[in-house]
C-alpha positions as CSV (number, residue, x, y, z in Angstrom):
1,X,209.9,51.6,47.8
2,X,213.3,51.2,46.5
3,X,214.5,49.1,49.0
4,X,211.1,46.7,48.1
5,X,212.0,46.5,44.4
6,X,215.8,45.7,45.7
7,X,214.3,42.5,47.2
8,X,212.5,41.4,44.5
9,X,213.8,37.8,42.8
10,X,214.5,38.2,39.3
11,X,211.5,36.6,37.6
12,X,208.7,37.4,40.2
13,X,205.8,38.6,39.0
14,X,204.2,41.4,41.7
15,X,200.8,42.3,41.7
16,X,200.7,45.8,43.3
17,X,196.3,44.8,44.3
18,X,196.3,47.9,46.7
19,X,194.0,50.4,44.9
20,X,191.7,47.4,43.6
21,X,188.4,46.3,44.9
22,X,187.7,43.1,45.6
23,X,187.2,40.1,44.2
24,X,189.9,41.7,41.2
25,X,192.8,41.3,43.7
26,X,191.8,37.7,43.9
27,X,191.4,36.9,40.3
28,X,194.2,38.4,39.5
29,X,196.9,36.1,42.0
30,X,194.6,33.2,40.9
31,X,195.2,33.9,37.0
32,X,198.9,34.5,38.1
33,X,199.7,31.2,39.9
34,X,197.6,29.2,37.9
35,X,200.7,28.9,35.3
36,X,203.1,29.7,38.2
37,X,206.1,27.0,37.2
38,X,207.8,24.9,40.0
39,X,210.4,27.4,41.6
40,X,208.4,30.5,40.2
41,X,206.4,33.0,42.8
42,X,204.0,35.6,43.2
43,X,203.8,38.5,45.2
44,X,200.6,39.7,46.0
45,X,200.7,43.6,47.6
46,X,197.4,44.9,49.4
47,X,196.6,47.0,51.9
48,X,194.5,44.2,54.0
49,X,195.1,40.7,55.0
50,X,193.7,38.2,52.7
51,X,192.6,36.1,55.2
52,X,190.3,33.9,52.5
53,X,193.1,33.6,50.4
54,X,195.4,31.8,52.7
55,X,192.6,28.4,52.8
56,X,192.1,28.5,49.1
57,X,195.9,28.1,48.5
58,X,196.5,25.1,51.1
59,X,193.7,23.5,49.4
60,X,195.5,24.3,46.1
61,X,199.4,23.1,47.3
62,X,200.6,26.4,46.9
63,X,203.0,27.6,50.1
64,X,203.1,31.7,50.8
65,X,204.7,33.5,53.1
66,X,203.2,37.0,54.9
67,X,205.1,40.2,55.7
68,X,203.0,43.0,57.2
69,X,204.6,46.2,57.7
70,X,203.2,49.5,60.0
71,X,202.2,51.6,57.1
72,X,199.2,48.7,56.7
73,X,200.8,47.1,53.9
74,X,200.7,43.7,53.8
75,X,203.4,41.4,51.2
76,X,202.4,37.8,49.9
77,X,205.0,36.0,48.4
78,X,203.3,32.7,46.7
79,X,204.8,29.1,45.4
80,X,203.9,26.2,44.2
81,X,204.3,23.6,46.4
82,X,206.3,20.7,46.4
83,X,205.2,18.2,44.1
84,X,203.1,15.2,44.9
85,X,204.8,12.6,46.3
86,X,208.4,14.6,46.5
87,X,210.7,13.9,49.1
C-alpha cells in the first residue's frame, strides 16, 4: 500500500469504494468529478470493474484510465476531458 500512496499526484482525491455497496461507489465518483477542475483527477478504488461507469463518463467528456492488479483490485484514475473545441 505504500508504494500506492507513493504514486499518488499531489491533489488527487482517492475514493477507497472497496467495502461499499453499490450504487454509493457511484455517487460518490459522480459527486467527486462533478467539481473536478481542468487538470484535477479522481481515483476511484474497488474491488470490481465498473463496467457501467466507463459509458456514463464518455457521455460526460471525462477520460479515465484502468489498472487492475492480481489481488482483484482494480484503480480508476479520472479527468476531465479536454475542453470543447480545444485543439
Amino acid at each position: 500500500m505504500i508504494g500506492f500512496l507513493q504514486e499518488v499526484r499531489l491533489g488527487m482525491k482517492v475514493i477507497d469504494a472497496r467495502d461499499l455497496e453499490p450504487p454509493e461507489p457511484f455517487e460518490r465518483v459522480m459527486e467527486a468529478i462533478s467539481d473536478l477542475e481542468q487538470g484535477g483527477q479522481v481515483m476511484l478504488i474497488l474491488n470490481r470493474e465498473p463496467l457501467p461507469l466507463y459509458r456514463v463518463l464518455q457521455l460526460n467528456g471525462y477520460q479515465y484510465k484502468t489498472t487492475a492488479f492480481p489481488d482483484g483490485r482494480f484503480e480508476i484514475v479520472i479527468a476531465r476531458g479536454p475542453a470543447h473545441g480545444a485543439s
